[in-house]
LOKEMAR-472690 format. One record per residue (C-alpha): residue number from 1; x, y, z; residue in three letters. Coordinates in steps of 0.25 Angstrom, whole numbers, plus 2048, in hexadecimal, padded with zeros to 3 digits. Layout:
# residues N
+------+-----+-----+-----+------+
: resi :  c1 :  c2 :  c3 : resn :
+------+-----+-----+-----+------+
:  NUM :   X :   Y :   Z :  ALA :
...
+------+-----+-----+-----+------+
//
This chain:
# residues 68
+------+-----+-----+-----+------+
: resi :  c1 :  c2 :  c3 : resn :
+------+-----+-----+-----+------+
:    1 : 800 : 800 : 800 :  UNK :
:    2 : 804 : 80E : 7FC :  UNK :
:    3 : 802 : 81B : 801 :  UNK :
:    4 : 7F8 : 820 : 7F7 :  UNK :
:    5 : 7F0 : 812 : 7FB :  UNK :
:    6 : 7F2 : 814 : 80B :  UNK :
:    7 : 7ED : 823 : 807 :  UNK :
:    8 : 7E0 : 81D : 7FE :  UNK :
:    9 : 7DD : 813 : 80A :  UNK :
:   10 : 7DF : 81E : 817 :  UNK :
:   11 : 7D5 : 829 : 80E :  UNK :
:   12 : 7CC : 81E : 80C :  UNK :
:   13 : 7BD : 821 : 810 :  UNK :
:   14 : 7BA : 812 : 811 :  UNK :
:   15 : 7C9 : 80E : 817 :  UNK :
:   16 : 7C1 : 817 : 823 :  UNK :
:   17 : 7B5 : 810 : 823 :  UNK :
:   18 : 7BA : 803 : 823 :  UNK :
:   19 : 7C3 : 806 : 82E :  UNK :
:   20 : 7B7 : 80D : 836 :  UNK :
:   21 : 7AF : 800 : 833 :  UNK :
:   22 : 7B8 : 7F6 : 839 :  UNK :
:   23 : 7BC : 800 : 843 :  UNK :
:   24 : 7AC : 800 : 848 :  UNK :
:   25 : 7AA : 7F3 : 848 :  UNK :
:   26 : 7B5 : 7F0 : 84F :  UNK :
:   27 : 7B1 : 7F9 : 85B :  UNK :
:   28 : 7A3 : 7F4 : 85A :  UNK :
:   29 : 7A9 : 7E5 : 85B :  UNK :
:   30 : 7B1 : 7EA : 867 :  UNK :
:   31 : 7A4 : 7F0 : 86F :  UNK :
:   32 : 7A8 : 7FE : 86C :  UNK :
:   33 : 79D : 809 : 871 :  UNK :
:   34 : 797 : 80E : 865 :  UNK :
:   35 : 79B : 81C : 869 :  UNK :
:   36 : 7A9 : 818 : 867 :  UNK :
:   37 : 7A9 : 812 : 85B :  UNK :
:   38 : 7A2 : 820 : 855 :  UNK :
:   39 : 7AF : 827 : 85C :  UNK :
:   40 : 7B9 : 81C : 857 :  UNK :
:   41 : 7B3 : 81E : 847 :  UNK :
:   42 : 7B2 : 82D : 848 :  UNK :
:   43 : 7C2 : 82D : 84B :  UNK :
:   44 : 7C3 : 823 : 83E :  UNK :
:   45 : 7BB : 82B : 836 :  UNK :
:   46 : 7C3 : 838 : 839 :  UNK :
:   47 : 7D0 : 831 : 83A :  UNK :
:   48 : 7CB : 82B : 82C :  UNK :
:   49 : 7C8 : 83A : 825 :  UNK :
:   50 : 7D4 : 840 : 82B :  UNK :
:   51 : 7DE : 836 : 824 :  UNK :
:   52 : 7D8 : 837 : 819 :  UNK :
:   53 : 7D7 : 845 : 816 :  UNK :
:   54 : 7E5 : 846 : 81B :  UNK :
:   55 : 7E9 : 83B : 812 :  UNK :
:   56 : 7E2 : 842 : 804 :  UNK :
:   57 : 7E7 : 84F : 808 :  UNK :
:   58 : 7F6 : 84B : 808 :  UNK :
:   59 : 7F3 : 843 : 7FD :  UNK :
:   60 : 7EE : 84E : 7F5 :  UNK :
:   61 : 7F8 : 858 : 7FB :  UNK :
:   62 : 802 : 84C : 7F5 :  UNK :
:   63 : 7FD : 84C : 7E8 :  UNK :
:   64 : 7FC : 85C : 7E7 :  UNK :
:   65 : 80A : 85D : 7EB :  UNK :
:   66 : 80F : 853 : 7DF :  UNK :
:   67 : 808 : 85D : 7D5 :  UNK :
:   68 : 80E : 86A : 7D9 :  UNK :
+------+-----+-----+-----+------+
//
């Protein structure tokens, strides 16, 4: 695996979902309160959108600096 595929992977909508997915069902397995699970998927999902934005934005920034 390359860095352009570990890119493509990390900014991935469904590479997040999944992980929330297995995430959630893991704490549901594990008795987890259901208030916690919430919390736990809300710091996956913004940790999610924060990679990826980081992510496209240096790869953009990358791509504008080859041009110039």
């Amino acid at each position: 695996m390359n860095k352009g595929d570990l890119i493509r992977k990390l900014t991935s909508r469904k590479f997040w979902l999944a992980l929330i997915a297995f995430v959630s069902a893991l704490l549901v397995a594990f008795n987890v309160p259901e208030g916690s699970i919430t919390q736990v998927t809300s710091v996956i999902m913004s940790f999610g959108a924060l990679i990826s934005y980081i992510l496209a934005e240096g790869f953009a920034d990358g791509g504008n600096h080859n041009e110039n």
